[in-house]
N, C-alpha and C positions, 0 to 999 in steps of 0.2 A: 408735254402738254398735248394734252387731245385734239383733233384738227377742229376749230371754229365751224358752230353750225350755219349753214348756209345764211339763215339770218341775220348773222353776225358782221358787220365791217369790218372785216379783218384791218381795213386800213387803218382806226382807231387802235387797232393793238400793236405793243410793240413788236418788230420780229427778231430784234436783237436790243443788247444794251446800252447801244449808242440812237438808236430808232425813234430821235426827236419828234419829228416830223410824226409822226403816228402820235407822239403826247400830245403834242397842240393839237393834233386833229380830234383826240377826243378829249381834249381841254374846252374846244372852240365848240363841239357837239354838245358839249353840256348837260346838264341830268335834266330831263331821266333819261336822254338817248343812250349813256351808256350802262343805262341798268343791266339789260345781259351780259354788258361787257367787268362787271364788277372783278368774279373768280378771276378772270383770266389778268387783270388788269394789277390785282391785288400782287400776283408772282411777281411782278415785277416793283415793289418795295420787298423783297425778302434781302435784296443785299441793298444797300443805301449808297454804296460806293458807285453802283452801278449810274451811269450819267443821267438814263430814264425816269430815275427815281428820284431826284431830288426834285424835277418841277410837277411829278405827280402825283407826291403824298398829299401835297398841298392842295389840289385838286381835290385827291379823294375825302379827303378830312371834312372839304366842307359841303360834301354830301351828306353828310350828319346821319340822323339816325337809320335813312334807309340804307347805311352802309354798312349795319351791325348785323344783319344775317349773314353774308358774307365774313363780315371780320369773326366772327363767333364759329366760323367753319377753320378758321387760322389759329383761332384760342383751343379748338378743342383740338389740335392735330397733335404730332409730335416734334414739328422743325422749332425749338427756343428760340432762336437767335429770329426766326421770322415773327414768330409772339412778340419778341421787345420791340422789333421794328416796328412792329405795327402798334403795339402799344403808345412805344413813343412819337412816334413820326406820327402817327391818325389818332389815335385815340385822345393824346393828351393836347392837340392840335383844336377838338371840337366836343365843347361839352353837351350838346347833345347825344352824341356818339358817347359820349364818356358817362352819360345815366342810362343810356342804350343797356350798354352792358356792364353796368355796374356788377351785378351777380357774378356773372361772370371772371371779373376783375377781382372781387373779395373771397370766390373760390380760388382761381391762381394764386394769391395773396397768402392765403391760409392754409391751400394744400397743394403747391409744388410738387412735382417730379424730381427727379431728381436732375433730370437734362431742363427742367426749368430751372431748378437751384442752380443750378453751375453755369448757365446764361446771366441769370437772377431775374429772369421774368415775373416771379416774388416781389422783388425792388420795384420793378417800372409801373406792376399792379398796384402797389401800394405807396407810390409817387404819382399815378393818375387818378385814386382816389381822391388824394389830397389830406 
């Protein structure tokens, strides 16, 4: 990860996967203060296991649709397993967010990869549809 622009509170972002105290801080910051802090925030729901991540999907989800330029930079990448994450854990969390990127959604849905197919980011596309 790139070093945070000077702008940035780094203390809002995690420094590791245990770096509670950095989630509530930009849980308690609240949007839009961490609009630039979105990309850098979003790494950390790529594993769900990770302890960060469970109190700040939640978070992010109900940023609604000003979170889909961001999430649409994780839909078009190549990491799967971060695609379902975010699908499931954000996307399916906030239908805002989930008519955000609807297109988007009904592309992965329709025309997988094949590191999507084997995740099934296909599946979670077309479980957030509904």
């Amino acid at each position: 990860m790139p070093p945070p622009s000077p702008l940035i509170p780094v203390a809002l972002i995690p420094a590791h996967k245990h770096d509670l105290d950095a989630v509530q801080a930009a849980i308690a910051a609240g949007w839009p203060a961490v609009l630039p802090l979105l990309p850098a925030l979003l790494e950390w729901v790529q594993d769900m296991n990770w302890p960060v991540a469970t109190p700040l999907a939640p978070f992010l989800a109900s940023i609604g649709a000003p979170l889909a330029p961001a999430v649409r930079q994780v839909l078009d990448g190549d990491d799967a397993i971060w695609k379902t994450n975010v699908i499931l854990q954000l996307v399916m969390r906030s239908p805002a967010l989930r008519d955000a990127l609807a297109a988007d959604l009904r592309r992965l849905a329709a025309h997988p990869s094949a590191g999507d197919r084997a995740e099934e980011v296909d599946q979670a596309a077309l479980e957030a549809l509904g």
